[in-house]
N, C-alpha and C positions, 0 to 999 in steps of 0.2 A: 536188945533194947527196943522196947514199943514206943511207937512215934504216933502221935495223933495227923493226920492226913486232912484235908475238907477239900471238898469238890467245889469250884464256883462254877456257877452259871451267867452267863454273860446273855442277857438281854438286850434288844434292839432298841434305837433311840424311839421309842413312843410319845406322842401327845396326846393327852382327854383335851376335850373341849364340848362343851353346854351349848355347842351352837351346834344345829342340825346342816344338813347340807342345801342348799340351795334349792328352790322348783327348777332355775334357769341350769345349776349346775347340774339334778339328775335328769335331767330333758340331755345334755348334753353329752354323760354318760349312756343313756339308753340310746343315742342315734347309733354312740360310737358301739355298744352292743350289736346291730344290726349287719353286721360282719361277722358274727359268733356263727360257727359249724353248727351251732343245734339250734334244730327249726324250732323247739321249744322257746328258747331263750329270745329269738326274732321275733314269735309270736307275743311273750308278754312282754316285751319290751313296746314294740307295736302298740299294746293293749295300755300300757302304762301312757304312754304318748297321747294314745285316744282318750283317755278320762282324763287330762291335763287339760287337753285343750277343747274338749266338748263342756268341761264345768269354770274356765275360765272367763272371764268378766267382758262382754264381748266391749266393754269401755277402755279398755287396758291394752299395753303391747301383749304380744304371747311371748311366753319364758322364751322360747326360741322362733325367732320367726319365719314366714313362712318360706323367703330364698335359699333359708339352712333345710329345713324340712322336707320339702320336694326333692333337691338334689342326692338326699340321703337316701330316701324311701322309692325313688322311681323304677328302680333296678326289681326291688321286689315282686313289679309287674311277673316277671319271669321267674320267680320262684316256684322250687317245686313241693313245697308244702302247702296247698289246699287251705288249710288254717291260718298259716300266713296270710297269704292272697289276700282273704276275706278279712284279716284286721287290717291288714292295709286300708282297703276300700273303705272301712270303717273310718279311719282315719285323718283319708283325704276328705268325706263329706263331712269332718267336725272341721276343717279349714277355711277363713272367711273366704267366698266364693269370689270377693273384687283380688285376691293377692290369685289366683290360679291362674289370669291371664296373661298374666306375663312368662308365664314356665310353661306355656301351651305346645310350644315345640317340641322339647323334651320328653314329654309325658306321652303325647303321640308318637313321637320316634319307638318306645319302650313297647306301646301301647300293638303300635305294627309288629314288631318283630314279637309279641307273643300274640296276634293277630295268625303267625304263620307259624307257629311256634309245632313242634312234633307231638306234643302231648294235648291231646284234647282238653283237658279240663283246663287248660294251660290257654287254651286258643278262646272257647267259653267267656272264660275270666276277663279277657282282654278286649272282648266284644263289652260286659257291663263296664271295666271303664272305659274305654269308647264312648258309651251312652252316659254315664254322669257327664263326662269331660263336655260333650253336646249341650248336655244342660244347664252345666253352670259358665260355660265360655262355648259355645254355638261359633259366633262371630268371627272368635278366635281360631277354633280349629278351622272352618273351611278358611283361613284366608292368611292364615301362618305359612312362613317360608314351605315347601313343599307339600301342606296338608294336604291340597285339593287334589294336583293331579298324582302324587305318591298314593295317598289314600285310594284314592278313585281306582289306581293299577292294583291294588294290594285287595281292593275286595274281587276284582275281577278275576284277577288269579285265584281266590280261593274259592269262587264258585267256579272255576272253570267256563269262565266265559267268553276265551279269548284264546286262541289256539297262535301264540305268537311265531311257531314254526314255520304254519303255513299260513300264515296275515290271513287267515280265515275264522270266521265268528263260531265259537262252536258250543252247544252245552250239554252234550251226548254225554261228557263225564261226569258232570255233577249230580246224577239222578240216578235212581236205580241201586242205589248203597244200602244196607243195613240202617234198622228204623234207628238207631243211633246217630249214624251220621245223618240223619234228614232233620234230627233237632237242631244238630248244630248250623245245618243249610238256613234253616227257619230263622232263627237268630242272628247269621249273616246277614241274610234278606233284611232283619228287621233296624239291624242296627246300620244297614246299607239304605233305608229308608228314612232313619232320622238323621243320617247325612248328608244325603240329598237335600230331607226338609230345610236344615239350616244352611246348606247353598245355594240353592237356586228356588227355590219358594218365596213369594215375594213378603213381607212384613206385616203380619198381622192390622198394623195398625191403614196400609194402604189394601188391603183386600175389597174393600168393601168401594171405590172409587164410583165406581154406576150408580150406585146404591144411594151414596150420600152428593151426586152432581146435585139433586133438587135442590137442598138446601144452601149451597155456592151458588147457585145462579146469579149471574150469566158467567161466572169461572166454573167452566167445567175441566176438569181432567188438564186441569194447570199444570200439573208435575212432568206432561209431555214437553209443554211449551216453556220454561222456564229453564235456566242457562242451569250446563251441570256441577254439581258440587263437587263433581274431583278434578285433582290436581292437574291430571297428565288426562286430557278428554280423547287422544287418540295415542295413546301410550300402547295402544296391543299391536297396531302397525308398524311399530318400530318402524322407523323410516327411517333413525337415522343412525340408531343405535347398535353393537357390537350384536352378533349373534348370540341370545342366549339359551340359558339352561330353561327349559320350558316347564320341566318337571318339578326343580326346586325352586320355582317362580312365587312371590306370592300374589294372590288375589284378590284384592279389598272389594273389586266391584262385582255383583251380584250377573250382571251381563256379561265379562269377562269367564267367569266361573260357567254360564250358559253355554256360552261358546265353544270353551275346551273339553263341556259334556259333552256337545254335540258331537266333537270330532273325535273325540277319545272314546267314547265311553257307550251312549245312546243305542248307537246299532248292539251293539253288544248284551247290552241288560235290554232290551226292547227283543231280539232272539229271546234271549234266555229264559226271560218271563211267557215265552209263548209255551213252551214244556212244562215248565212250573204250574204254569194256571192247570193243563190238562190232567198235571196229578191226581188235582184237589183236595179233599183234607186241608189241615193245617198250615202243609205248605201252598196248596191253593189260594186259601185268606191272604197268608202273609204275600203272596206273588201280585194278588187283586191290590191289595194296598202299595204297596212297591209301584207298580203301576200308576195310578190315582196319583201320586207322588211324583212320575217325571212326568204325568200329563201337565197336570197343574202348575208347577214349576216351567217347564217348556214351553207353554199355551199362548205366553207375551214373546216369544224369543222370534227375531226376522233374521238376526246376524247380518254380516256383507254380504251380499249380494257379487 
């Protein structure tokens, strides 16, 4: 006896819908993407992110904004896809530049540790955001919870300019490498010069003080004589305050920041640059300006006495 038989198939509960997904909602899936094993997919996903928000309305909130954004993408500093790296940076400079200072910690924290990072093109990378991050929040990096004097250890170390075994100055190691590593020295130097610049250089708009006494006459050079604008005016003396952490200290004042050049840092890159300049080439330019750089910045500084 033949039996007729039928197979069913049992399909999942589906929904259509005429409505597309959201900008704010694929902004949200592409962050969550940036976890994905293939550097491919980080990379456009990255890339996606960057045409949202470089053709977005600079009048409007962004789909996602920028406290979500930073926290998601900061890690990537340290990525080791090359392609990556570089849509990242892309990226950060489509980001309105007043939301970056508030996440200025962070980004430098990331920023160091591929600063030191094992892989050259890795270290590079970390030096151009370094120099955007200078660019669009200066202010911010030198004077963020540990920028100044973290930072300031962190280049010294990677030029070899500070022999902490024997508390002696030394730069016998950093010179003398394969013309590879002396690009990377060059670009230490350089991005170790426009950090200084926004630390200890005094404000474009006050440079010119001598210059412009004539036309204030009889106020000349008022900004000496005039009560100071910060908070705490003998705050570095601690007098009465608990021992602290000097390193992850922050420093808003510009004459603070002088000071723990002075002691930290100054003998160190002031050696170091005596070898550098003697090279010449390339890195001689870069060591001449380096230089120009803690004169200029140092040239007002008396300290205590």
């Amino acid at each position: 006896m033949l039996t007729n038989q039928t197979a069913a198939i049992a399909l999942k509960q589906q929904s259509l819908s005429t409505t597309a997904p959201t900008v704010e909602a694929q902004c949200a899936h592409h962050l969550g993407l940036l976890n994905h094993k293939s550097d491919i997919q980080r990379r456009d996903s990255l890339a996606y992110l960057t045409t949202v928000m470089s053709t977005h309305p600079p009048d409007s909130p962004l789909p996602q904004p920028t406290s979500v954004i930073i926290p998601a993408v900061q890690r990537l500093v340290l990525d080791g896809s090359n392609s990556v790296r570089q849509q990242l940076l892309k990226l950060l400079q489509c980001l309105p530049k007043s939301d970056i200072a508030g996440h200025t910690d962070q980004l430098l924290l990331h920023t160091r540790a591929g600063m030191t990072h094992l892989a050259t093109d890795v270290r590079i990378f970390a030096l151009e955001v370094l120099e955007w991050l200078l660019g669009v929040a200066g202010d911010e990096v030198v004077s963020c919870a540990g920028g100044w004097v973290k930072t300031l250890k962190c280049f010294l170390s990677l030029l070899s300019w500070q022999d902490e075994a024997s508390g002696k100055w030394s730069s016998s190691k950093s010179f003398g490498r394969n013309p590879g590593d002396s690009k990377v020295i060059v670009k230490q130097m350089n991005a170790l010069a426009a950090f200084l610049r926004a630390g200890i250089q005094l404000p474009k708009r006050t440079t010119a003080t001598d210059t412009s006494g004539a036309t204030t006459f009889p106020l000349w050079q008022t900004e000496h004589h005039i009560s100071s604008e910060r908070s705490h005016v003998y705050a570095h003396l601690n007098l009465f305050g608990a021992p602290r952490d000097e390193e992850a200290e922050m420093y808003e004042d510009r004459e603070d920041r002088q000071r723990i050049f002075r002691d930290r840092a100054e003998a160190a890159i002031v050696a170091g640059l005596e070898q550098a300049t003697k090279g010449g080439g390339e890195m001689g330019r870069s060591a001449a300006q380096l230089r120009k750089v803690v004169k200029e910045g140092m040239t007002d500084f008396h300290g205590e006495q």
